[in-house]
C-alpha positions in Angstrom: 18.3 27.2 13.4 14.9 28.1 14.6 12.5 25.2 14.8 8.4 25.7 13.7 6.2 23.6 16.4 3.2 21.8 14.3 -0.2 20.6 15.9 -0.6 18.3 13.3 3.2 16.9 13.8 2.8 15.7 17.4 3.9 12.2 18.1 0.3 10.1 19.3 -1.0 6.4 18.7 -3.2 6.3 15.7 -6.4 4.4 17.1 -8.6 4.9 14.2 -5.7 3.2 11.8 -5.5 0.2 13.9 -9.4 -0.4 14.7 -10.5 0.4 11.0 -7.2 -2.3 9.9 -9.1 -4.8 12.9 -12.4 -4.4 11.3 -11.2 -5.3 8.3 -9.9 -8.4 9.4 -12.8 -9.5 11.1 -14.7 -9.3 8.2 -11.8 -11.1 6.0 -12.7 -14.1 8.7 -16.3 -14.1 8.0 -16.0 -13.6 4.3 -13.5 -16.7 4.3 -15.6 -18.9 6.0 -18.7 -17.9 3.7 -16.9 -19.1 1.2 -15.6 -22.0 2.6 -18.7 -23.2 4.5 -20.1 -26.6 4.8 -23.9 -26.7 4.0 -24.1 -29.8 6.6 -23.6 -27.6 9.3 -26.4 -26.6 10.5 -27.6 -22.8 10.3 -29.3 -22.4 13.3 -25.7 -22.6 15.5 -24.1 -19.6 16.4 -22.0 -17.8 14.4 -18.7 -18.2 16.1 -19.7 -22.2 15.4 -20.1 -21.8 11.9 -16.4 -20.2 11.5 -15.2 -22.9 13.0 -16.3 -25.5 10.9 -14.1 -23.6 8.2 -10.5 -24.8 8.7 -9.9 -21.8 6.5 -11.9 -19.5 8.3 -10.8 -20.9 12.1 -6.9 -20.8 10.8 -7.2 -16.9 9.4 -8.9 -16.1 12.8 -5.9 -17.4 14.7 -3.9 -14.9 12.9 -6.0 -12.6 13.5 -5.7 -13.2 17.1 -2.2 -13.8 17.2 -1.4 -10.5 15.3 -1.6 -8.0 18.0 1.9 -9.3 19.5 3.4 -8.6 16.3 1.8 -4.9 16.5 2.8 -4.8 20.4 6.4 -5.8 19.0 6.9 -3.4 16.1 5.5 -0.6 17.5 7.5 -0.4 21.1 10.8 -0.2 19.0 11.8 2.8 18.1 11.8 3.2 13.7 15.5 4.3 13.9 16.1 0.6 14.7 15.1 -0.1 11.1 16.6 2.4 9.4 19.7 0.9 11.2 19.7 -3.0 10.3 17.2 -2.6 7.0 19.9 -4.2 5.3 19.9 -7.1 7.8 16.2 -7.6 6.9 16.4 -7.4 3.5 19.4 -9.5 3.0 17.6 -12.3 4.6 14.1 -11.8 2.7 16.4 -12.3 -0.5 18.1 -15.4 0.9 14.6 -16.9 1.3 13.8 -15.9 -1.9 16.9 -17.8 -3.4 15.9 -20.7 -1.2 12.3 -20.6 -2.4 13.8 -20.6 -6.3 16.0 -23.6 -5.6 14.5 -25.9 -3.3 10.4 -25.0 -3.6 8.3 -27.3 -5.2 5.4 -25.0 -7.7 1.7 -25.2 -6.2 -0.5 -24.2 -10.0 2.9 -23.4 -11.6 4.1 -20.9 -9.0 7.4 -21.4 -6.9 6.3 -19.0 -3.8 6.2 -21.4 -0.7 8.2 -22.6 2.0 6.8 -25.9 3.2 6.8 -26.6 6.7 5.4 -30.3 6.9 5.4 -31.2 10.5 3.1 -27.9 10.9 1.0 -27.9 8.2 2.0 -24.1 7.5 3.4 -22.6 4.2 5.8 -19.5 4.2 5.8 -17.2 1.3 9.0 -15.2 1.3 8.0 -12.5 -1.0 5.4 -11.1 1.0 7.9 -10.1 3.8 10.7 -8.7 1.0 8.2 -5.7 -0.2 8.5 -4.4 3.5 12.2 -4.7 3.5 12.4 -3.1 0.1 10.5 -0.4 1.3 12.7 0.5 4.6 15.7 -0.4 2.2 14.1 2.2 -0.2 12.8 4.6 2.7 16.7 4.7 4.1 18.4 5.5 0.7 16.0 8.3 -0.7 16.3 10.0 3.3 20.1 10.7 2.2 20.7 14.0 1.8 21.5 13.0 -2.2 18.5 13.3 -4.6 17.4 9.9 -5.5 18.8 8.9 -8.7 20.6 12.3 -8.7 23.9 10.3 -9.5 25.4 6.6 -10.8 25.5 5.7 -7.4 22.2 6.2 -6.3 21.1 5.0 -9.7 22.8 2.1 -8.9 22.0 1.3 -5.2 18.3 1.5 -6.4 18.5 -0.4 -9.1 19.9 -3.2 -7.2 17.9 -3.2 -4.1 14.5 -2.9 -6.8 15.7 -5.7 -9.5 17.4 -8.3 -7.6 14.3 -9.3 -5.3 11.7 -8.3 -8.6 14.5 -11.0 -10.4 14.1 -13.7 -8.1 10.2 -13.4 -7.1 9.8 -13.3 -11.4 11.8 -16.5 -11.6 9.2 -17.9 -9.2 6.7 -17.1 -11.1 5.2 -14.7 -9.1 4.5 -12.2 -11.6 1.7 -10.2 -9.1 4.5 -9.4 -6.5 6.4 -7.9 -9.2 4.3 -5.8 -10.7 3.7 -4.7 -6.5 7.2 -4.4 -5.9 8.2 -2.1 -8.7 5.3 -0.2 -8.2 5.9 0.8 -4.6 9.5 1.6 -5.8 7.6 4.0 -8.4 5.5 5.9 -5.4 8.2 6.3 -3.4 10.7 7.8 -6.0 8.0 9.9 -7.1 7.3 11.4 -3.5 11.1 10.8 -2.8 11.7 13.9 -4.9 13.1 12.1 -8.0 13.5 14.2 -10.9 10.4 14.7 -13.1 12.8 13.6 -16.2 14.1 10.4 -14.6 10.1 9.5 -13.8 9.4 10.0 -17.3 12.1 7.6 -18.5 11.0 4.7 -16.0 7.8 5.2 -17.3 8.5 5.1 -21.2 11.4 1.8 -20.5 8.3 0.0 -18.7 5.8 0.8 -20.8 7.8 0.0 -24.0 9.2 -3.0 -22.0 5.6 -4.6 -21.6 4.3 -3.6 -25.3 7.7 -5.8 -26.6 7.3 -9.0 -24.0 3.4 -8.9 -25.0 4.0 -9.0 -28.6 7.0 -11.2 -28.8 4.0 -13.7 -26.8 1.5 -13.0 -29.1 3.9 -13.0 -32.6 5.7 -16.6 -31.2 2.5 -18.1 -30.3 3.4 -18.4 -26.9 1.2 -20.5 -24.1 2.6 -18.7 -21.0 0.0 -18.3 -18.9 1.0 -14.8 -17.6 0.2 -13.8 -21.3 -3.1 -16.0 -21.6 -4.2 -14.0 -18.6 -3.5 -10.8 -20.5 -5.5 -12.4 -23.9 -8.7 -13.7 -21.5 -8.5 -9.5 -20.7 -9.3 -8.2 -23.5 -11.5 -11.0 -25.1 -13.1 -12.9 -21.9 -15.4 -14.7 -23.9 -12.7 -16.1 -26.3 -11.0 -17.7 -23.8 -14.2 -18.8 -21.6 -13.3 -22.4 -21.3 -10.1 -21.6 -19.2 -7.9 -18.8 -19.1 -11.3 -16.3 -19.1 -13.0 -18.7 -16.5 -12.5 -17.0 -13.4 -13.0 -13.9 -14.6 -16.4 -14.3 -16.1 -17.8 -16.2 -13.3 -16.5 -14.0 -10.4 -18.5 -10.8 -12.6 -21.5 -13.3 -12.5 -21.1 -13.9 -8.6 -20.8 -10.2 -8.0 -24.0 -9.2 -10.3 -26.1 -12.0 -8.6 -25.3 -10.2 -5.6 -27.8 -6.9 -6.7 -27.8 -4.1 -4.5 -27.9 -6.0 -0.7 -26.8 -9.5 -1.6 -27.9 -12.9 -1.4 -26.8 -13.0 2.4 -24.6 -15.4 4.4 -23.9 -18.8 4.4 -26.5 -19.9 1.7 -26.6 -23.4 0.6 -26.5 -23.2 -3.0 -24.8 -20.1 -3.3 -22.0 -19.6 -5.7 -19.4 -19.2 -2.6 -20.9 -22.5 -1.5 -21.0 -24.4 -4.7 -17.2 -23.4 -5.8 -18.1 -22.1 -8.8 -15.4 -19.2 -8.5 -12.0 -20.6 -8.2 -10.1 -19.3 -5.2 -13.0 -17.2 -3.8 -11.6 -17.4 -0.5 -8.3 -16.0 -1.5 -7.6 -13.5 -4.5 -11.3 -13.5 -5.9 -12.4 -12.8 -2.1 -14.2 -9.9 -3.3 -16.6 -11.9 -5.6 -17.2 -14.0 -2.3 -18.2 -10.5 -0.4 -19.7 -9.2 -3.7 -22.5 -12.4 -3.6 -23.0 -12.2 -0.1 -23.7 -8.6 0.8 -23.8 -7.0 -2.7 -23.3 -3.5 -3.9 -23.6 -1.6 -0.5 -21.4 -4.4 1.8 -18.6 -3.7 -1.3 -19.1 -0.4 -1.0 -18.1 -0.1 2.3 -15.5 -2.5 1.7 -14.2 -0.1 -0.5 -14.2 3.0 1.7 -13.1 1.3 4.5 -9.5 0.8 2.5 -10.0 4.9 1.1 -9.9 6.1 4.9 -6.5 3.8 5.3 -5.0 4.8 2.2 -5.9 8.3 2.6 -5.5 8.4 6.1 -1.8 6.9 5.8 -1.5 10.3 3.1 -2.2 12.2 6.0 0.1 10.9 8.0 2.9 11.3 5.8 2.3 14.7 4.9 3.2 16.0 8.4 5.8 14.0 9.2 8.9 15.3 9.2 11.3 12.8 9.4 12.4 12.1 5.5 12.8 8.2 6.7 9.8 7.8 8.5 7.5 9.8 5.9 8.7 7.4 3.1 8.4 4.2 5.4 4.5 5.8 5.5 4.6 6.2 1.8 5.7 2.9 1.1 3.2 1.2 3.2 0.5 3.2 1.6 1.7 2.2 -2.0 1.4 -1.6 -1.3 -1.6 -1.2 0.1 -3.2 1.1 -2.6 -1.5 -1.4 -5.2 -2.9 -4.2 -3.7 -6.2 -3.1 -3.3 -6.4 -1.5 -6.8 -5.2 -4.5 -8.6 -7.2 -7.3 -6.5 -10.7 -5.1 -6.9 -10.2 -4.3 -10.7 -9.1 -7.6 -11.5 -12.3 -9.4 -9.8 -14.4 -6.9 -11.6 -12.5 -7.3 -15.2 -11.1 -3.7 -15.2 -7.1 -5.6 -14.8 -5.8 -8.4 -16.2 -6.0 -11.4 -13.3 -2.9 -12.0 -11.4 -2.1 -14.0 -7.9 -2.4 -10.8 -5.9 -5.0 -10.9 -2.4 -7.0 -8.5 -1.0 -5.6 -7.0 2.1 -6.8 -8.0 5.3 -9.7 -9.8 3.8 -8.0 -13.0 1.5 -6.8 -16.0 3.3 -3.1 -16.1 4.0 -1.3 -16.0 7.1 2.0 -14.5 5.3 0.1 -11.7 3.4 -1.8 -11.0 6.5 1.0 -10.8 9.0 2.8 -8.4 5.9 -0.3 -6.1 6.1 0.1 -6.1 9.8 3.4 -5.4 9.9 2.7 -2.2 7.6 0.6 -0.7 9.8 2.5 -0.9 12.7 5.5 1.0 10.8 3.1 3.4 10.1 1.7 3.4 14.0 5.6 3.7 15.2 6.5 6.1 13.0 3.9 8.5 13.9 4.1 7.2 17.7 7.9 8.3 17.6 7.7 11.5 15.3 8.9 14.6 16.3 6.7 17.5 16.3 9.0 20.0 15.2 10.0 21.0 12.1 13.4 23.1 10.8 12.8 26.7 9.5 14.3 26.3 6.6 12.1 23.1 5.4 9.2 25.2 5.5 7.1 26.6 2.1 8.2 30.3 1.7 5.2 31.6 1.8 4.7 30.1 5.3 7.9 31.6 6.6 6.6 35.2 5.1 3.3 34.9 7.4 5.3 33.9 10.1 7.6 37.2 9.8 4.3 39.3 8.9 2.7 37.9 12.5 5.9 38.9 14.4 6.3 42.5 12.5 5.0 45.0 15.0 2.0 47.3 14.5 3.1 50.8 12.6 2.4 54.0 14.6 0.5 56.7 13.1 0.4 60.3 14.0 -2.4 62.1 13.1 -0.7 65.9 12.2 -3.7 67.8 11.1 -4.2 68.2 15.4 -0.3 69.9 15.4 1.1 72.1 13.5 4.4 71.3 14.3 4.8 68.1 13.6 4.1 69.3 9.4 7.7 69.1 9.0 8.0 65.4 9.8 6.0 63.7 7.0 8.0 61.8 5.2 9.4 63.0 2.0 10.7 60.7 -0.9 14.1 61.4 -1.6 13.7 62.8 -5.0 11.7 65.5 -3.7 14.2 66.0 -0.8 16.7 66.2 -3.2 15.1 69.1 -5.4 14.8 70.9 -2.3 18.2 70.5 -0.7 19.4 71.4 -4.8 
């Protein structure tokens, strides 16, 4: 087996991931405590000061501090050790999830946190059980089996997909969901899942959610996941409560103009609550005030050079396992920040899902951070090389070309006795010899 050496392959620490994924979550603490801020603090102290007058802000910079030990941790093991015990992790993500169902008592209707009291702290389970679904996932498409190429991998998906989607649904978590089968759509597709089988997912699910919204809307249902859906596509109809948040968080982000209003103003909309949970989903309407169309911008572009970046990544490694671990960790984050940006703007339908690195949440922070630094061992621990046979055709065909020695050519006009050695083609040879 003759092995193809790849520049682009070779096993190094991705600094630009990690300080881009740090400057995002320096900005997710001042964002938080602009939105959080008391206007009795006085302006003239120093920034640091002001953060710390946010509990909010102060707590999200503690993880933020505290989060390099869990990048230090993930990335000195080697990724084989969670292809390995995957199952171990995701087995007991789902048995939080079960106790979350059972025993959790629902903040605004959702069932999503584990209390700890003597703390002061709040787990949410099903931020931890997309990363274990996608090493579960990452481990059964590297098989040597096409996914869903037979009952038992149609199977083995299924369950490893549904039962955590079941559980975080009966929650009421509706947002992880729709996150959770979603990265299980990316990676099947990049997985190399037949082109039919993609088709059928996506006809069940779309037919799926066209039946569940008008069953709601036929049976005059009050559910608030299908208010949200109503307040969508009629904002103004429902402006006294389901289309609310919307509508005001487009008005916080249009009063920001092209620069913004700036930080920490008394009387701002961050200040004065007027958006409800600016400092966690509807962030961005906090960071769309402040610093307007430009500081959103580069928000924005800050999360295409991870996204893309991660791409990158992916496409030249190797390793089936670790590529789709990269994959998987790009789909959350794309998902995330997709859903979270277009629902703040009105372009979604609302649902309970943050913005990356920038909404307050020690769970969904320490999840983010915990997907970049699979994506950091992964390519820390790759191998450079890459089988023969893996490679494009047409790149083995250059390779061959490169190694084919030069052809010799004698020039015969200069000897006349060399005439006889042109070649011939054979009919012609055969005439003769006939």
């Amino acid at each position: 087996m003759s092995i193809i050496e790849d520049k682009r392959s070779r096993p190094f620490f991705d600094f630009w991931l990690l300080i881009v994924t740090y400057l995002l979550m320096m900005m997710g603490v001042l964002a938080i405590s602009v939105a959080t801020f008391d206007p009795s603090v006085s302006l003239d102290l120093p920034l640091l000061n002001r953060i710390l007058a946010s509990s909010t802000g102060s707590w999200q910079a503690i993880f933020v501090v505290a989060s390099p030990a869990a990048v230090w941790f993930i990335v000195s093991v080697p990724y084989e050790h969670f292809k390995t015990f995957s199952p171990v992790y995701f087995l007991a993500t789902t048995i939080l999830l079960l106790v979350v169902m059972v025993t959790a008592s629902a903040i605004r209707g959702v069932q999503a946190w584990i209390q700890f009291e003597q703390l002061g702290r709040m787990l949410q389970p099903s931020e931890f059980a997309k990363i274990t679904l996608i090493l579960m996932l990452a481990k059964e498409f590297s098989l040597p089996e096409k996914p869903l190429g037979s009952l038992r991998s149609l199977l083995r998906v299924g369950t490893f997909v549904l039962f955590p989607a079941a559980l975080t649904y009966l929650s009421n978590e509706t947002g992880s969901v729709l996150i959770m089968l979603g990265i299980a759509y990316l990676m099947l597709y990049f997985g190399g899942a037949d082109w039919k089988w993609m088709l059928v997912i996506t006809t069940v699910v779309l037919l799926g959610v066209a039946a569940i919204f008008a069953y709601g809307i036929i049976g005059g249902s009050n559910d608030f996941r299908l208010m949200r859906i109503l307040a969508f596509l009629d904002p103004h109809a429902y402006s006294l409560d389901a289309g609310l948040q919307l509508l005001r968080s487009q008005e916080a982000i249009g009063s920001g103009g092209l620069t913004g209003v700036g930080l920490f103003v008394p009387g701002s909309m961050s200040q004065l609550n007027f958006i409800p949970e600016d400092w966690t989903d509807f962030i961005f309407a906090t960071i769309g005030e402040a610093v307007g169309f430009v500081g959103t911008l580069i928000i924005v572009l800050l999360f295409a050079f991870l996204i893309f970046r991660m791409l990158y990544l992916s496409r030249f490694t190797y390793d089936k396992f670790g590529r789709l671990v990269i994959i998987g960790v790009m789909s959350m984050m794309f998902l995330h920040v997709f859903q979270n940006v277009a629902m703040t703007i009105g372009l979604m339908p609302i649902t309970g899902i943050p913005l990356p690195f920038l909404s307050y949440g020690g769970s969904n922070l320490l999840t983010n951070v915990i997907g970049i630094s699979l994506v950091l061992n992964v390519t820390r621990n790759r191998t450079a090389s890459m089988p023969s046979y893996n490679l494009p055709a047409g790149n083995l065909l250059r390779t061959r070309r490169r190694r084919r020695k030069a052809p010799i050519y004698v020039n015969t006009s200069q000897d006349r006795g060399l005439v006889g050695l042109r070649p011939r083609r054979r009919g012609g040879r055969r005439r003769a010899e006939g």
